[in-house]
C-alpha positions in Angstrom: -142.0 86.3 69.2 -144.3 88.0 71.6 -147.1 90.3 69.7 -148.8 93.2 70.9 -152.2 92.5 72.3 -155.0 95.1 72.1 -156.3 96.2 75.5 -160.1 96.4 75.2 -160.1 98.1 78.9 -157.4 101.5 79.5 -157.2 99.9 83.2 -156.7 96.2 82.0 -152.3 96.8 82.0 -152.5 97.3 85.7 -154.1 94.0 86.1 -151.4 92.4 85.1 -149.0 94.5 88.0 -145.7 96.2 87.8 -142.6 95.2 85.6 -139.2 95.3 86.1 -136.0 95.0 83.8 -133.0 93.3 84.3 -129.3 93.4 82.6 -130.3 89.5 82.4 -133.8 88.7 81.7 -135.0 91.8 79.9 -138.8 93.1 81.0 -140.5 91.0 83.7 -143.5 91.0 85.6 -142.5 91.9 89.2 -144.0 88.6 91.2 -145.7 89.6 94.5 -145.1 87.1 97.9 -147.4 84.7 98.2 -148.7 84.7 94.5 -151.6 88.0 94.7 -152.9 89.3 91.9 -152.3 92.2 93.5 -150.1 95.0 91.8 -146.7 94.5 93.6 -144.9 98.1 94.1 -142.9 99.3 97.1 -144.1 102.8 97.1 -147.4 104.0 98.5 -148.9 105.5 95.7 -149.1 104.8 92.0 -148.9 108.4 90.8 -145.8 109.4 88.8 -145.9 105.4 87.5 -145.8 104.7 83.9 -148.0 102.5 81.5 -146.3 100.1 79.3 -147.9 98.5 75.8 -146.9 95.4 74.6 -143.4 96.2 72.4 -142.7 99.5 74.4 -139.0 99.9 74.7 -138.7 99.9 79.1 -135.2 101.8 80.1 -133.6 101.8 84.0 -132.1 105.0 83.5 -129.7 104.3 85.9 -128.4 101.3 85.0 -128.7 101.3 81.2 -124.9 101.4 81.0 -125.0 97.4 81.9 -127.5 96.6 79.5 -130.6 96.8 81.8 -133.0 98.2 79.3 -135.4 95.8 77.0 -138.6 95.5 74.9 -141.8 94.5 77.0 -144.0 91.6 75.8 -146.2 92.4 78.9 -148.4 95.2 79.4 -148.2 97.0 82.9 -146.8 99.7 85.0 -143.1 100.7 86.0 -141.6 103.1 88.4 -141.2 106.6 87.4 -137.4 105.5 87.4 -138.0 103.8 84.6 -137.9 105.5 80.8 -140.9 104.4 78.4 -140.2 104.1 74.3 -142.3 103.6 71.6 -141.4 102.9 68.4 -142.3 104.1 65.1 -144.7 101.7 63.1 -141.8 100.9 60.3 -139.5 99.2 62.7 -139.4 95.9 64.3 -139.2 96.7 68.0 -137.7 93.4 68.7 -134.9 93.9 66.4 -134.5 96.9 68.7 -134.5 94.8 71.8 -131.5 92.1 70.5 -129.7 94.9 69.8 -129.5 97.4 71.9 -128.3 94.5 74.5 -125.5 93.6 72.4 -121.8 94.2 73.9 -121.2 97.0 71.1 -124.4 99.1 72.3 -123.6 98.4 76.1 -120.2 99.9 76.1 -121.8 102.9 73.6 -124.4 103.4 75.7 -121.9 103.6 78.4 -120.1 106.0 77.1 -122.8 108.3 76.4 -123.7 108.1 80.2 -123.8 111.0 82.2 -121.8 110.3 85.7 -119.0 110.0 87.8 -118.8 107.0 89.2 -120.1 104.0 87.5 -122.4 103.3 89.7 -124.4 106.5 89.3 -124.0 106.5 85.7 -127.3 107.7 84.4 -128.3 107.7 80.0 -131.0 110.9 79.7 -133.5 110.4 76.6 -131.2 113.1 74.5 -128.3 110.7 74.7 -130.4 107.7 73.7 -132.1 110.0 70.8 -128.3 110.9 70.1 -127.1 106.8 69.5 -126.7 106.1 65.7 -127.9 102.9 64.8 -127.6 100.4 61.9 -131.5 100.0 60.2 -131.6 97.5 57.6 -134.7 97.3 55.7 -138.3 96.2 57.6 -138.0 92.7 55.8 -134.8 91.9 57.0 -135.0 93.3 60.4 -137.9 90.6 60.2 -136.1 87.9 59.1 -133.2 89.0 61.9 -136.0 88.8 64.8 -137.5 85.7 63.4 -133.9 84.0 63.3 -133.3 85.5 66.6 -136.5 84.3 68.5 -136.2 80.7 67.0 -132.2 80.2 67.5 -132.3 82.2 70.9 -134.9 80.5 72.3 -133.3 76.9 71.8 -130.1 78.5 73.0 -132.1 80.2 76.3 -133.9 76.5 76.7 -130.7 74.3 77.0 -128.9 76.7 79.1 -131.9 76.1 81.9 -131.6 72.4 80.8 -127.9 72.5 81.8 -128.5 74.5 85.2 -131.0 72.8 86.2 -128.9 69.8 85.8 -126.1 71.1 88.0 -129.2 71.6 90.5 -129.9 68.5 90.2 -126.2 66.8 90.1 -125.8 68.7 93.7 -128.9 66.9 95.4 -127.6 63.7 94.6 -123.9 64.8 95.8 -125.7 65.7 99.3 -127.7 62.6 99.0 -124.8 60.2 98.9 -123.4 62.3 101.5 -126.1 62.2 103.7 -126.6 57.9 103.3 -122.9 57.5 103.9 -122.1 59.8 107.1 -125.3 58.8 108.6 -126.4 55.2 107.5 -122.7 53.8 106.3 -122.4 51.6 103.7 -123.9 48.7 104.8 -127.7 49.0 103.4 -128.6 46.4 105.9 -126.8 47.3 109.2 -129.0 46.8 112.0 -130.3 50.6 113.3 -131.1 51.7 116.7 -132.7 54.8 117.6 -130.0 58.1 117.8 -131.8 59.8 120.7 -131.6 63.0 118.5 -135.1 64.1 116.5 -132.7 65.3 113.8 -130.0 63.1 113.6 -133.2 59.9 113.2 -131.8 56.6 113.3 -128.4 55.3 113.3 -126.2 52.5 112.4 -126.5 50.3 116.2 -122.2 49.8 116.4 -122.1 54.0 115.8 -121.7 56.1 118.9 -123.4 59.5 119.5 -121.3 62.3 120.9 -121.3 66.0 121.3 -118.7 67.6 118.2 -116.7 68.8 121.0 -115.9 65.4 122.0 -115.0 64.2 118.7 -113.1 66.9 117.2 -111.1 70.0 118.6 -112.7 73.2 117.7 -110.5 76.7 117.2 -107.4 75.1 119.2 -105.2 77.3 117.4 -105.3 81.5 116.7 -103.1 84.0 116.4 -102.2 86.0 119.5 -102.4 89.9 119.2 -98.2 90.0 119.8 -98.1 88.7 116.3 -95.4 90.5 114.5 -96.5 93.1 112.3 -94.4 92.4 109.0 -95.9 88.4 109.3 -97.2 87.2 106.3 -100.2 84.7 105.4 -102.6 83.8 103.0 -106.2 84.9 103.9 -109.6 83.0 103.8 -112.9 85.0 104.6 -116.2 83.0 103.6 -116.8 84.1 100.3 -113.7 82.1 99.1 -115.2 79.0 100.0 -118.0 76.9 98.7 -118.8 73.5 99.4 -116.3 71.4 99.3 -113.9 73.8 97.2 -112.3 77.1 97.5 -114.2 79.2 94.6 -111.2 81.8 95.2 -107.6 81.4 96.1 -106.7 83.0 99.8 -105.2 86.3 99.7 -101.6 87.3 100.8 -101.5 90.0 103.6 -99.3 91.0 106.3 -100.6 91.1 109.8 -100.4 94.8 110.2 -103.2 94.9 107.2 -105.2 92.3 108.3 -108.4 92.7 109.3 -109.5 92.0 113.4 -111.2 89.0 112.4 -108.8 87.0 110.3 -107.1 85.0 113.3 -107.7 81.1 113.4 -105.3 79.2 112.0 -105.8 76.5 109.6 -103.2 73.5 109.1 -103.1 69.8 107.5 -106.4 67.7 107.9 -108.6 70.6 109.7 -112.1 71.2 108.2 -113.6 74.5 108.4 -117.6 75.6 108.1 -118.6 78.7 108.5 -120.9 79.5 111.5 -121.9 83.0 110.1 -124.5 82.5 107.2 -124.1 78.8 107.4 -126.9 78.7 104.8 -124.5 79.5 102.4 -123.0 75.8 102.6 -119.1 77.5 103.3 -117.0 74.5 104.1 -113.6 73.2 103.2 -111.2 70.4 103.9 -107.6 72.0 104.2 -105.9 68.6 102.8 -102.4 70.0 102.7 -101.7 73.0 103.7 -97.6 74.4 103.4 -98.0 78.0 103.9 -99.1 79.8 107.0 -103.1 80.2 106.5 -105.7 81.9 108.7 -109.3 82.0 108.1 -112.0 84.4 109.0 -113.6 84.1 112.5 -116.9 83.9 111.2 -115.5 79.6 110.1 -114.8 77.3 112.9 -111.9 75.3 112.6 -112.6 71.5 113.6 -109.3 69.2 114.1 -109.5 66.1 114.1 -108.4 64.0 116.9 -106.7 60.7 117.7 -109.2 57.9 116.0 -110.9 60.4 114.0 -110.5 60.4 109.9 -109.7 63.8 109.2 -111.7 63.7 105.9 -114.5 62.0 107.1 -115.0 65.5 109.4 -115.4 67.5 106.4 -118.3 65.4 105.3 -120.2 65.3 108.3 -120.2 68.8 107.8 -121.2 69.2 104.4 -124.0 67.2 105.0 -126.9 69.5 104.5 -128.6 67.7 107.7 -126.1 69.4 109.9 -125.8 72.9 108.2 -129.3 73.1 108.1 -129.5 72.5 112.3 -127.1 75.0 112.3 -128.5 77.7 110.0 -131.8 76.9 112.2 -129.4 77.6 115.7 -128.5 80.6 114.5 -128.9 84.4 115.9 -129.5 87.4 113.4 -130.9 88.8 110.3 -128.3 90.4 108.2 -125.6 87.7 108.9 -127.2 85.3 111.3 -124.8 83.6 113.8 -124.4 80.6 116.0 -122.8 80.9 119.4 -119.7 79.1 119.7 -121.4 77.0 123.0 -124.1 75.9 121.0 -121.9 74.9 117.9 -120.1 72.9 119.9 -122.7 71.1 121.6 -124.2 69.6 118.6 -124.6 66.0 118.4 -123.0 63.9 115.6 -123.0 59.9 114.8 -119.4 58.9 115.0 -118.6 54.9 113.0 -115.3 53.2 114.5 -112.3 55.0 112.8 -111.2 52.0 110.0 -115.3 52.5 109.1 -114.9 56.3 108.7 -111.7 56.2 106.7 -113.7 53.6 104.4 -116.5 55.9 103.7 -114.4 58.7 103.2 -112.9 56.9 100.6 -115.9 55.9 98.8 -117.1 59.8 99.3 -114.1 60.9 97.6 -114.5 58.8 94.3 -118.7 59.4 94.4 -118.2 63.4 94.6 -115.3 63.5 92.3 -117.7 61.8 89.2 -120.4 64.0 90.5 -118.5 67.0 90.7 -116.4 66.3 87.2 -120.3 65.9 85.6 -121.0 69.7 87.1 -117.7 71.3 86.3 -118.5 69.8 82.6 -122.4 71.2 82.9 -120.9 74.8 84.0 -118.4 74.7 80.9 -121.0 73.9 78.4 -123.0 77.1 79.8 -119.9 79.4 80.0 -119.5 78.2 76.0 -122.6 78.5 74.7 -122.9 81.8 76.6 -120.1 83.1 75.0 -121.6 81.5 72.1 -125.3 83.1 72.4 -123.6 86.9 72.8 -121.3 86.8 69.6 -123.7 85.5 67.4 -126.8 87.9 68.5 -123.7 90.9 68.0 -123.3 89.5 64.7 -126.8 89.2 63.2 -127.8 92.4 64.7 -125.2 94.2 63.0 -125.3 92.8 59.8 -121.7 90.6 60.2 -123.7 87.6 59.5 -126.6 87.2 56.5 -129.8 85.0 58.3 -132.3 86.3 55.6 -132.0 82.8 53.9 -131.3 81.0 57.7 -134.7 82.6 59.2 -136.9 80.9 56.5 -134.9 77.5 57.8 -135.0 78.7 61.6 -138.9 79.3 60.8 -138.7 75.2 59.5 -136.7 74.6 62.6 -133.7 73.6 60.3 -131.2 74.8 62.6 -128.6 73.2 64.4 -128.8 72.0 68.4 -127.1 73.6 71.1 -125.7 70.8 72.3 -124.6 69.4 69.0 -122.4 73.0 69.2 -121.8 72.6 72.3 -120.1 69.2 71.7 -118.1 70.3 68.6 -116.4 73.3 71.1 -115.8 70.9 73.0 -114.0 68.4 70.8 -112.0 71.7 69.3 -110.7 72.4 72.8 -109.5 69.2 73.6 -108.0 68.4 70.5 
């Protein structure tokens, strides 16, 4: 557990820069572009700022109510925004810190938030003063922070193991893409050059064409005369992620429907979204029964006559091709690509019985890739859940650790993924 750290200097906090405090990580240091020492603020000046000790309870006033409050382990400066708490020498700040971030004290500290709408909630030090709390004795609250530190910490450590696992699972998913859709699945086919600094070499049987010569692009949209009472389900590019819808598509009626939800979508069309493209928006519609429409900020590619539908939606996954696109495109809040130039970008194009084969392959690769993340992203959700209950219960006294610190301190304590796998077996039992 972090300790306080005497400052030999009054001046030596501000060298380590500003903080900030999150709902999810607690007190930070506020990192300034391009690594400078430098403190890192916004504002022009640094009066009004306030200083911050080691173990000093940090509050964001106006967003206390979703737990964005924590104890510092830094020392340094924070907006006047910012409330600054220090605690009395007979209590174990840390204690404080686990607890006060607990679900029980979020939705209390909620309550006692002065506001009207959520968002401008705001908790004023006489509410805070005004929050009973539960204070066992110094030695336990000891023993609760020591148990705390050691368990959390494990728990905090295989969480990042597990995300940056799914990091990792996803490189690999583009990486077979991008050796399949570009080099096929011969590792020895002869190459030859593509004639396009981006697309490298290709396969020598492959051809080169423009996309608009290989697939139809926004053929089909609905005309203004639609009739009013017309119902469809509704895809704008949030709902879609890559490879997946991450939402379902809403119901709505054309009357309601927003000016931009007009392309339609049917069986075998791929769509990629040419606003943002950076977010990686694209989506094979495999079958598609109902009438659905998608946002004009996706283009809508349709395969044509020797062209394997799925092997379009790969090509377009492949981070090669989104990345040209992001790099084509036009703005800074929502950057664009012009329809003209979309459809003028090159791709390599096998014969068709070579596409449908690595589509196939492509299918069965990203399925065990993406079973491996979908099983990653459970084990976090678990021991999430996991991590909040059982900091709730030791902090307000619904669990004993007295005699469990002294084994946490011996690191007698069992592995997250050893309770990750028993959850797991329960549930599938």
């Amino acid at each position: 557990m972090p300790q306080s750290r005497p400052l030999t200097n009054p001046c030596q906090r501000f060298l380590l820069g500003t903080l900030s405090v999150s709902q999810y990580t607690g007190v930070t240091l506020r990192k300034q572009a391009g690594g400078k020492d430098e403190v890192d603020t916004r504002a022009e000046s640094l009066v009004g700022y306030k200083c911050v000790e080691a173990n000093d309870l940090v509050v964001n006033i106006m967003l206390a109510w979703n737990g964005s409050m924590g104890v510092s382990q830094f020392c340094g400066i924070v907006s006047p925004s910012y409330c600054v708490y220090r605690f009395k020498a007979d209590v174990q700040p840390w204690y404080f810190h686990f607890l006060l971030r607990s679900p029980t004290y979020k939705a209390r500290i909620k309550a006692i938030s002065t506001g009207i709408v959520e968002s401008r909630l705001r908790m004023y030090t006489d509410d805070l003063y005004c929050l009973e709390v539960p204070l066992p004795p110094p030695a336990e609250q000891a023993a609760i922070v020591r148990y705390l530190d050691h368990t959390d910490g494990r728990i905090v450590r295989y969480l990042r193991s597990r995300e940056r696992l799914i990091e990792l699972l996803k490189e690999y998913r583009q990486a077979v893409i991008h050796e399949s859709v570009t080099r096929g699945l011969d590792p020895d086919v002869p190459l030859k050059p593509s004639g396009v600094a981006w697309l490298g070499d290709v396969p020598a049987h492959w051809e080169v064409r423009r996309l608009k010569h290989w697939v139809g692009i926004n053929e089909a949209v609905l005309p203004e005369t639609t009739d009013p009472d017309f119902d469809f389900r509704y895809l704008e590019i949030g709902a879609v992620g890559t490879g997946v819808l991450v939402e379902e598509p809403s119901t709505i009626c054309f009357a309601h429907a927003p000016s931009r939800a007009r392309r339609i979508v049917k069986s075998g069309d791929t769509i990629i979204s040419t606003v943002r493209t950076y977010l990686k928006a694209v989506w094979f519609a495999e079958e598609v029964n109902d009438a659905l429409i998608c946002s004009t900020g996706f283009a809508v590619l349709t395969p044509r006559r020797a062209t394997a539908p799925k092997f379009v939606s790969y090509v377009v996954q492949n981070d090669a091709f989104t990345d040209r696109v992001t790099a084509e495109s036009v703005g800074i809040a929502y950057p664009a690509i012009a329809e003209s130039r979309f459809r003028s970008f090159h791709v390599c194009v096998p014969p068709l019985a070579e596409q449908a084969a690595i589509a196939a392959y492509l299918d069965k690769q990203t399925a065990a890739i993406d079973a491996a993340i979908t099983r990653a992203r459970r084990e976090i959700d678990l021991l999430s859940e996991y991590r909040t209950r059982l900091i709730a219960d030791v902090v307000t006294g619904q669990v004993d650790v007295r005699e469990a610190a002294e084994l946490s301190h011996l690191g007698k304590v069992i592995e997250p993924n050893a309770m990750v796998e028993k959850v797991l077996a329960l549930e599938n039992s």
